[in-house]
Legacy VTK file of the C-alpha trace (Angstrom):
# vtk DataFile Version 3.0
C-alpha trace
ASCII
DATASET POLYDATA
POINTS 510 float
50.760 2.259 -0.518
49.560 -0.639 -2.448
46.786 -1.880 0.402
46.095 1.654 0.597
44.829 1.801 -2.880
42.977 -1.171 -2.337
41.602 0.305 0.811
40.266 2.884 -1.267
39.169 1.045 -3.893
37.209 -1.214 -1.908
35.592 1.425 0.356
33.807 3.265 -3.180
32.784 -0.517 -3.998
30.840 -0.893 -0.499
29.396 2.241 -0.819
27.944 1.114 -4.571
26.550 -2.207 -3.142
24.924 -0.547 -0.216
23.443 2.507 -2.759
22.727 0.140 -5.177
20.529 -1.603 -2.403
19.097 1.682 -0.628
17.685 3.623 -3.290
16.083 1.070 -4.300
14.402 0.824 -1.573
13.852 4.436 -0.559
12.390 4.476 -3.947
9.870 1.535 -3.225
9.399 3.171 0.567
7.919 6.492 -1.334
10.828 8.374 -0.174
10.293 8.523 3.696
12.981 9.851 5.711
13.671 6.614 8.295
12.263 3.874 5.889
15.408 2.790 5.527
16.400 2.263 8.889
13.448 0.671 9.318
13.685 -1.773 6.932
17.449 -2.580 7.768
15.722 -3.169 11.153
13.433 -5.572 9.913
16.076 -7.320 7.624
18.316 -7.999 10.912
14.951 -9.000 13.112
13.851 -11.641 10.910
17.442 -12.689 9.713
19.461 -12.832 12.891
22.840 -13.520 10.835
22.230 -10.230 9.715
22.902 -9.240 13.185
25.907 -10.668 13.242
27.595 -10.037 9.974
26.661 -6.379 10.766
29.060 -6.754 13.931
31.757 -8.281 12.270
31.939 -6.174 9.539
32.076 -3.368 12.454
34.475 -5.451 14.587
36.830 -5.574 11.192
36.445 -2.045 10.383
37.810 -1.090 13.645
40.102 -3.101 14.038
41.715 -2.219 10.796
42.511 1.175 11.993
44.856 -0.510 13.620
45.730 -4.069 11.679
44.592 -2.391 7.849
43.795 -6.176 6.353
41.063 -5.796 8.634
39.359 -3.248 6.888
39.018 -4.953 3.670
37.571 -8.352 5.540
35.152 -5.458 7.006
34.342 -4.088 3.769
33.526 -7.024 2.245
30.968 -8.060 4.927
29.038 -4.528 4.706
29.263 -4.768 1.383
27.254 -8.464 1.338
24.951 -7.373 4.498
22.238 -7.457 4.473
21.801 -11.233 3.639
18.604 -11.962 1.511
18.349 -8.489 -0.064
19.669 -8.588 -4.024
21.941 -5.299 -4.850
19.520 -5.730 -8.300
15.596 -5.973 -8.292
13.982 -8.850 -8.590
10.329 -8.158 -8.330
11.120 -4.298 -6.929
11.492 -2.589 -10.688
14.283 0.082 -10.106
13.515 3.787 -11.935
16.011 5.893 -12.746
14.006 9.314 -12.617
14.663 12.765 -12.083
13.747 12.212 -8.007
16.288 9.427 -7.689
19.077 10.891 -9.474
18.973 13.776 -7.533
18.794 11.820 -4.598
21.802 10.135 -5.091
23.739 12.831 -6.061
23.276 14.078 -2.834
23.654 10.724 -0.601
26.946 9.962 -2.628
28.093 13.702 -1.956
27.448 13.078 1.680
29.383 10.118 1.729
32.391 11.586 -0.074
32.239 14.563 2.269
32.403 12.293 4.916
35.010 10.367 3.343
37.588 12.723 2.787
37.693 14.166 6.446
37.970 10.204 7.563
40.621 9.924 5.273
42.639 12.875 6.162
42.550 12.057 9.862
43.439 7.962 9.053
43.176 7.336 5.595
41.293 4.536 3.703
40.852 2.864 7.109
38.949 5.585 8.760
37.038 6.042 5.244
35.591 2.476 5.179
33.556 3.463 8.580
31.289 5.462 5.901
30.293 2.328 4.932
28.953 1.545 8.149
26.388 4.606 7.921
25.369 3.730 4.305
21.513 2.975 5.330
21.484 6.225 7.876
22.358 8.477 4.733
20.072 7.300 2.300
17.943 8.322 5.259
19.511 12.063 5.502
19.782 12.575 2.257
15.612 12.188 2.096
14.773 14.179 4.648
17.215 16.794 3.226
15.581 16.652 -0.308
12.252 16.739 0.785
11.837 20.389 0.899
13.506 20.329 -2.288
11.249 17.980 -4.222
8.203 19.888 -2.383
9.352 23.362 -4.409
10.587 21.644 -7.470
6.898 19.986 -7.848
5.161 23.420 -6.917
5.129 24.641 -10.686
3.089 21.545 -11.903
0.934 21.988 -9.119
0.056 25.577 -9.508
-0.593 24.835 -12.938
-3.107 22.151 -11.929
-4.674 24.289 -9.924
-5.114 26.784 -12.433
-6.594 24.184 -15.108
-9.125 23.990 -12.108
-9.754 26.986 -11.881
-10.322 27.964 -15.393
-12.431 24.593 -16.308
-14.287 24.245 -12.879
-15.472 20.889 -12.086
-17.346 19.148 -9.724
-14.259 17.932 -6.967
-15.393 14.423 -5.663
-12.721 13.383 -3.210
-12.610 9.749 -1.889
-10.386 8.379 0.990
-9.923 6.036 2.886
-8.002 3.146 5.009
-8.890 0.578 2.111
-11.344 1.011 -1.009
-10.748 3.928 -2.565
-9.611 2.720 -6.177
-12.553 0.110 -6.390
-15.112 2.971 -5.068
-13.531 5.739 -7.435
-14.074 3.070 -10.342
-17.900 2.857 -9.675
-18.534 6.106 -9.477
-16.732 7.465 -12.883
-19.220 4.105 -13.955
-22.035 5.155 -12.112
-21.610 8.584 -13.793
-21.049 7.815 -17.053
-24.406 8.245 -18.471
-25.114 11.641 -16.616
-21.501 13.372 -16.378
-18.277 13.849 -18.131
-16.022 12.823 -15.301
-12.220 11.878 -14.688
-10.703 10.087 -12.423
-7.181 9.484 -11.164
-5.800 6.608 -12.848
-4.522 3.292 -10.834
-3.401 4.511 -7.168
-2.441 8.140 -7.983
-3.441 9.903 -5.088
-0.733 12.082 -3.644
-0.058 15.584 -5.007
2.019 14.782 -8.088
-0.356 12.036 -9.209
-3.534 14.066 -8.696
-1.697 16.805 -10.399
-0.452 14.845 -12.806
-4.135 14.107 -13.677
-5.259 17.035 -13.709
-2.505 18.460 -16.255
-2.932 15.679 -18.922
-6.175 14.401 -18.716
-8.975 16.911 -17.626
-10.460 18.811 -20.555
-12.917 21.641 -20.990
-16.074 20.226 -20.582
-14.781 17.978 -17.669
-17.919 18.120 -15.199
-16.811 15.852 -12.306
-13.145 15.496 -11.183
-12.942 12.514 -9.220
-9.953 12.215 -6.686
-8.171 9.410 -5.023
-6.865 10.661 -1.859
-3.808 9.310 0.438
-2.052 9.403 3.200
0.525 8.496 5.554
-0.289 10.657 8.468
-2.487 13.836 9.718
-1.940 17.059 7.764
-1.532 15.465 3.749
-5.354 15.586 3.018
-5.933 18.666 4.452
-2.575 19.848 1.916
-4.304 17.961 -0.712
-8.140 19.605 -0.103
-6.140 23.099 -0.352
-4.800 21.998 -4.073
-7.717 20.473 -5.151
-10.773 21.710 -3.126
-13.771 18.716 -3.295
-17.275 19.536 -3.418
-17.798 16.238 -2.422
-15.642 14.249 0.149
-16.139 10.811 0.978
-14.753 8.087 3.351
-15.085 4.558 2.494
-14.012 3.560 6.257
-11.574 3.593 8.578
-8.851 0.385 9.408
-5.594 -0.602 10.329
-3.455 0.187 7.147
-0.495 2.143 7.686
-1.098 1.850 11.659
3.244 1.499 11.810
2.777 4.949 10.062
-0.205 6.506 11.868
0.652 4.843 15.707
-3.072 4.413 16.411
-6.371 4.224 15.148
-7.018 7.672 16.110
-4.680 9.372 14.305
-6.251 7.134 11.200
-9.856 8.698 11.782
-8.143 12.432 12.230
-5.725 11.865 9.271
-8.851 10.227 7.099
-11.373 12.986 8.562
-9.627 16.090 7.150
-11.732 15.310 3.755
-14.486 16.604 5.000
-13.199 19.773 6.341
-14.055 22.196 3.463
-16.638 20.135 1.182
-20.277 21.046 0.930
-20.884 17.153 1.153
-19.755 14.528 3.053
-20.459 10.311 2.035
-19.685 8.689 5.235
-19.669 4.691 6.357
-21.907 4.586 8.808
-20.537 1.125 9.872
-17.794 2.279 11.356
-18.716 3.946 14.449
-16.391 6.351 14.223
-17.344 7.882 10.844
-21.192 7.528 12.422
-20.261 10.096 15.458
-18.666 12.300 12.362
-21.640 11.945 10.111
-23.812 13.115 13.008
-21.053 16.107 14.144
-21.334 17.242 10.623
-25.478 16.879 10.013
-26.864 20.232 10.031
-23.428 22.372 9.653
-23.406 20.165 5.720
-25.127 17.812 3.783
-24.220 14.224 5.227
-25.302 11.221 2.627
-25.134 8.179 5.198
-23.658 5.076 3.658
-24.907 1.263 5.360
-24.317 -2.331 4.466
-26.889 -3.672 7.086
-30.479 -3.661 6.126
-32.420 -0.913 9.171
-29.691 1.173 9.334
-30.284 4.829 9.744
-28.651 5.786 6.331
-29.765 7.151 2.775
-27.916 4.032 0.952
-27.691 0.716 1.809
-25.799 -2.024 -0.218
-26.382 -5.147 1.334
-25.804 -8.709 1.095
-28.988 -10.701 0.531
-27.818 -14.205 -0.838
-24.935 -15.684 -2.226
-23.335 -13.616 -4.618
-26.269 -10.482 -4.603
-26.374 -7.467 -2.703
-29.274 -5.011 -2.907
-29.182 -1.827 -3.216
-31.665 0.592 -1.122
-31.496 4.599 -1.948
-33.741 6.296 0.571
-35.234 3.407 2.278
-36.383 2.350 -2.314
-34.862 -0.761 -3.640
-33.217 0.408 -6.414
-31.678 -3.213 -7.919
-30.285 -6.406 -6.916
-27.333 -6.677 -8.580
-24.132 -9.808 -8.442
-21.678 -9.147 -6.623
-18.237 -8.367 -8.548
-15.831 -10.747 -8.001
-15.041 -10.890 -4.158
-15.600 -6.864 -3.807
-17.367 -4.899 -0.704
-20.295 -3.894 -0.364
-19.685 -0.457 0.946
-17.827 0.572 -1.730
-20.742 0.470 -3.972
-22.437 1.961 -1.271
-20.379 5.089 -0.960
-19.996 5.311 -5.090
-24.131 5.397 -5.125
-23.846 7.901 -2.400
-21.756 10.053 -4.361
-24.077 9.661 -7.111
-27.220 10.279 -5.105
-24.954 13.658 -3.869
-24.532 14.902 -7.110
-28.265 14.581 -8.186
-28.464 11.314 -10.439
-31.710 9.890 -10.365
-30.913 6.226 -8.711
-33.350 4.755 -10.480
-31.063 5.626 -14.015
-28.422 3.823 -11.866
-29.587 -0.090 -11.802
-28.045 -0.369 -15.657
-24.980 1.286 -14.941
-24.303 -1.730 -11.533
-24.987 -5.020 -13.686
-21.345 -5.126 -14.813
-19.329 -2.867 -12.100
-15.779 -2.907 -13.103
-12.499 -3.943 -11.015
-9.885 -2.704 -9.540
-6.366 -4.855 -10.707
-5.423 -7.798 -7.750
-7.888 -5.884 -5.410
-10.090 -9.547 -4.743
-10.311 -10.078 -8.602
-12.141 -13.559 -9.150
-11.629 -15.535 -12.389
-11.547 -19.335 -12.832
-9.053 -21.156 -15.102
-10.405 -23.331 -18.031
-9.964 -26.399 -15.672
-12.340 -25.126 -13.116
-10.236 -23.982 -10.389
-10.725 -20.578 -8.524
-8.198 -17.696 -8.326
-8.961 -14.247 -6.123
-6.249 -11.793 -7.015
-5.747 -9.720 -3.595
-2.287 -8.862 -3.785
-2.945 -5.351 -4.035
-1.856 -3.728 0.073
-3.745 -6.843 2.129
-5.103 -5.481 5.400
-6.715 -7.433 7.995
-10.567 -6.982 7.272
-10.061 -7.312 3.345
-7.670 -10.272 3.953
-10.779 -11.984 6.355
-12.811 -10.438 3.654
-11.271 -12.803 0.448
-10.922 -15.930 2.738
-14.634 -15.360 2.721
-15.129 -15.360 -0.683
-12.678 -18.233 -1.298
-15.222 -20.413 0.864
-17.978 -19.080 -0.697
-16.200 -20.305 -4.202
-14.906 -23.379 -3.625
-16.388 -26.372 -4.933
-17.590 -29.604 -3.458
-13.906 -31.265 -2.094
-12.051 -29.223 -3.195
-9.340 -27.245 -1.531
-8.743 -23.653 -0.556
-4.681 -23.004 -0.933
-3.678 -19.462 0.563
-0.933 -17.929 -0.652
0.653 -15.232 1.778
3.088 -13.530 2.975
1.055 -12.137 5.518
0.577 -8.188 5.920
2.883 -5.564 6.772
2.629 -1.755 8.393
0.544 -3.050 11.056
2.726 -1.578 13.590
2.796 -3.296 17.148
-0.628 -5.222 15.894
1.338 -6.840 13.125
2.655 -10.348 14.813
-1.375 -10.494 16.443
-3.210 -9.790 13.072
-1.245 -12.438 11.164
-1.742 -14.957 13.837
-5.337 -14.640 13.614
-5.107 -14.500 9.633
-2.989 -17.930 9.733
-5.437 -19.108 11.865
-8.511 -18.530 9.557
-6.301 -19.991 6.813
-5.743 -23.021 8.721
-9.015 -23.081 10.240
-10.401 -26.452 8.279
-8.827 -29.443 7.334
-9.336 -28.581 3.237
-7.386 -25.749 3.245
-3.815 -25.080 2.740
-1.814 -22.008 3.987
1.670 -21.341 1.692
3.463 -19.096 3.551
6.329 -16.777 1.547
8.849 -15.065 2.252
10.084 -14.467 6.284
8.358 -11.063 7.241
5.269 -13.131 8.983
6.729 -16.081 8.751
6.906 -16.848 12.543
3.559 -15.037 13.433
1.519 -17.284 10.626
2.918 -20.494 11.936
1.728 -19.257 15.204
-1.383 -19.079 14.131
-1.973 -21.915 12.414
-0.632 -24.053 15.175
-2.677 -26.505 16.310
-5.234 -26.240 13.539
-6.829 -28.661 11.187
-5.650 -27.211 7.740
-1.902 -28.237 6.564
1.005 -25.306 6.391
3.897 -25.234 3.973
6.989 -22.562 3.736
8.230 -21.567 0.452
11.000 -18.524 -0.545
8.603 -16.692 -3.041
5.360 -16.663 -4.094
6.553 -18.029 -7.617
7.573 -20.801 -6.060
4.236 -21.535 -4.329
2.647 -20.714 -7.329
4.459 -23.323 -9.398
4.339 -25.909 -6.558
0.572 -25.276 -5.918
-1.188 -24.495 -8.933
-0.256 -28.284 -10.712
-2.001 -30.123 -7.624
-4.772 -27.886 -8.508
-8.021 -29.458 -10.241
-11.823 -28.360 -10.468
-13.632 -27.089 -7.731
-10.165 -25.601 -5.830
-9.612 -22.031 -4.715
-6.711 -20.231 -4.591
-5.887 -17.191 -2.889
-2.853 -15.055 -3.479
-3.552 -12.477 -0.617
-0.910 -9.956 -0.821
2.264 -9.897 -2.287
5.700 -7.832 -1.049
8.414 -6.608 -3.067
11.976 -8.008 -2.409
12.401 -5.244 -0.475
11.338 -6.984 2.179
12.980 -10.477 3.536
LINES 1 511
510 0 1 2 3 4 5 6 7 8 9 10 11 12 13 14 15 16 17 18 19 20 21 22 23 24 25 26 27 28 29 30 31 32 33 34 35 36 37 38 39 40 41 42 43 44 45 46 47 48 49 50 51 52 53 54 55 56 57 58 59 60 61 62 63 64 65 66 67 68 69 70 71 72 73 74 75 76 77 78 79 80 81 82 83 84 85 86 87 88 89 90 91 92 93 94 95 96 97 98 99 100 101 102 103 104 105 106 107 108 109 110 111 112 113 114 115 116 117 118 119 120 121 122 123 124 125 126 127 128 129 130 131 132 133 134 135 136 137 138 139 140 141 142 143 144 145 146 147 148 149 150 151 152 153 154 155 156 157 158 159 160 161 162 163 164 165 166 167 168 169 170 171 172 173 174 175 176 177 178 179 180 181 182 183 184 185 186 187 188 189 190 191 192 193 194 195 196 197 198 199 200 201 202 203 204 205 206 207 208 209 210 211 212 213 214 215 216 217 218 219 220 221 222 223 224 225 226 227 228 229 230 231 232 233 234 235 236 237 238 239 240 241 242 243 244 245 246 247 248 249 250 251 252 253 254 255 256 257 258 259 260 261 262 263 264 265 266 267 268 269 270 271 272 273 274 275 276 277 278 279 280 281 282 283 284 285 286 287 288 289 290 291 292 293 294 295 296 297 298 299 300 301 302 303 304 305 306 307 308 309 310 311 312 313 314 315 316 317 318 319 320 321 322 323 324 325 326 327 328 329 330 331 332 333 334 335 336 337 338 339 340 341 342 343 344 345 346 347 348 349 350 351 352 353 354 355 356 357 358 359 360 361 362 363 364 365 366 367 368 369 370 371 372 373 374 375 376 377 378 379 380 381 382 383 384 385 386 387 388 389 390 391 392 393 394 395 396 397 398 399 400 401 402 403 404 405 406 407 408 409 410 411 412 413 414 415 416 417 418 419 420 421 422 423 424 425 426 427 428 429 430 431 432 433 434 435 436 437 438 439 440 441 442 443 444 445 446 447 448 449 450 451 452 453 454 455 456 457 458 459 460 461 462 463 464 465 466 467 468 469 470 471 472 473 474 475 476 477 478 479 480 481 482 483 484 485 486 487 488 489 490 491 492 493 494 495 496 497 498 499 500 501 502 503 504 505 506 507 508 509
């Protein structure tokens, strides 16, 4: 009776370490039914004694439907498992909101259901194999409170849509595999003299942040509503052009984030080309050839405003590079300005954001003030140097393989005479079966001379980055976190030194 008790007692303990660690990250994983399971996958790939504490604690739990001490031997190892992955936050802030206490309600009502029929058929022995399912749960529990969370947001949405309704705006929707929060932050700048505009703050670009933004911050008066748009896969822009129908769509181009999500690059360009479906105008990168074959589909059926970074390009703006540190921007074949570069940005976003600008009538040459100080988008390639003269970019923000390439560019471009370019990384994630190949190549670039340093962290990419910098001239070094690297790095540090932080992952991930 006594062990029973125990038995018991330890089974709702297992079950609060694992919940304690699955939220949390269903939270972090935006609540997708299998992220879970995913990432419990990817905590046993790259931590093989994961594997095998996973089997023992099944081996115990088994076997102590039949020898009971078992049991709690099992429990304790599911309730440690995985390895590496903190029952509190570290860097992953937990929120206790509305979403997630519903959630759990209904993942720890599916584990006491379950429960209590194990236990009448064997007791607290049978129970503990709950504990086994903990991750696949969390898992059922999302997909079953998806539906749920779609009606219970409905009523703020249909009051967003009224507010649009009643005060009318301009739409301007932006998309986009990378760019979108730099690009929406020129335009509201490139329209500030001519338009009273709003955009979404920071990243909110799914329904409940766009109608978040609509609810609290558009006014009457509001002329130009301009939307971050995101996705995850085909059919959520299209949902998100119904709610908040843009005038103006635009697609700053088309790459390889989310590709675990999407499968292919295909399904990026269909998810990413629903934008344009309804709006009058479409603001297309002509640079990727893709968005070029849509841009010409479209041409006559819409207006098309044709977006270039390379000088002789059939398009109606072209930002491009012409020295160190300038681009120049072209509006209908005119030089509008030179302007510096900001920071370790891309050119096509100002492109697309004059676009825009050129779509809703402002006269580009009222535009050359408006680019001399374009502002930045927090850790998306932010440049600033320390008071001792040493470099840092800021790209922590969702690396991806061309804006990774992209800020190792830049950190040449900044680095002084002997100095040293140190790359902080823990590579880049949701690459799906391109991942390992793309952060070869990466660790290769960041290895690719002998003054420059790549600091891997963390063990996602670990193996993948040391394959790639095999074999080159630049030196590699391994640390846990990217506070560590930081603190062993930045001392070494003096004038004329870069150094990169590209990307940074939440201890979610090992």
């Amino acid at each position: 009776m006594i062990l029973d008790v125990i038995t018991w007692a330890a089974v709702a303990a297992a079950l609060a370490a694992e919940d304690s660690r699955w939220l949390r990250v269903a939270q972090r994983e935006h609540y997708e039914p299998g992220r879970a399971t995913a990432m419990a996958g990817l905590w046993s790939k790259v931590k093989p004694e994961n594997q095998l504490l996973l089997a023992a604690a099944a081996l115990c739990i088994a076997g102590g439907l039949w020898a009971h001490p078992a049991t709690l031997l099992g429990l304790a190892a599911i309730a440690a498992w995985p390895l590496g992955l903190p029952v509190r936050g570290r860097s992953a802030k937990f929120g206790w909101t509305d979403r997630m206490k519903r959630l759990t309600a209904v993942t720890v009502g599916l584990q006491l259901v379950l429960a209590a029929a194990a236990g009448l058929l064997g007791g607290p022995y049978a129970a503990a194999v709950v504990a086994l399912l903990a991750v696949p749960l969390v898992d059922l529990a999302m997909a079953i409170m998806r539906p749920v969370e779609k009606k219970l947001a409905q009523r703020w949405v249909v009051e967003a849509q009224d507010k649009l309704r009643r005060l009318r705006p301009t739409v301007v929707a932006i998309t986009g595999s990378y760019g979108k929060t730099s690009t929406k932050l020129y335009v509201n700048q490139l329209l500030s003299r001519s338009h009273a505009a709003v955009a979404s703050p920071a990243s909110f670009n799914n329904l409940m942040g766009l109608s978040r933004t609509v609810n609290d911050r558009l006014v009457p008066g509001t002329e130009v509503f301009v939307a971050e748009m995101g996705t995850y896969g085909p059919g959520e822009i299209r949902e998100l052009c119904r709610v908040f129908p843009p005038t103006i769509a635009a697609i700053t181009t088309i790459g390889e984030a989310h590709l675990e999500r999407m499968k292919n690059r295909e399904t990026i360009v269909r998810a990413k080309s629903e934008i344009t479906e309804d709006a009058a105008i479409s603001v297309l990168n002509v640079d990727v050839p893709e968005l070029a074959a849509l841009a010409d589909r479209l041409d006559g059926v819409k207006r098309v405003v044709r977006c270039s970074t390379v000088p002789g390009t059939r398009a109606d703006v072209v930002v491009a590079p012409v020295d160190e540190g300038r681009w120049e921007v072209t509006v209908d074949g005119a030089q509008v300005t030179t302007v510096d570069a900001p920071g370790a940005g891309h050119p096509i976003n100002l492109a697309i954001a004059v676009g825009i600008a050129r779509a809703l009538d402002v006269d580009p040459a009222t535009l050359a003030p408006l680019m001399v100080d374009l502002p930045g988008a927090a850790h998306r390639a932010e440049l600033q140097r320390d008071d001792r003269g040493v470099a840092v970019i800021d790209d922590t923000y969702n690396s991806n393989p061309d804006g990774a390439a992209s800020a190792l560019r830049s950190a040449r471009a900044a680095v002084g005479e002997g100095g040293r370019i140190y790359t902080i990384t823990p590579g880049m994630v949701e690459l799906g079966d391109q991942q390992a190949e793309r952060n070869r190549a990466f660790g290769a670039d960041a290895t690719a001379a002998p003054n420059q340093v790549l600091a891997i962290t963390q063990l996602t990419n670990k193996r993948a980055l040391l394959a790639g910098a095999s074999g080159q001239p630049g030196e590699v070094r391994t640390y846990a976190s990217r506070e560590e690297a930081a603190a062993a790095i930045m001392p070494e540090t003096r004038a004329g030194d870069v150094v990169l932080f590209e990307n940074d992952l939440p201890d979610n991930y090992p």
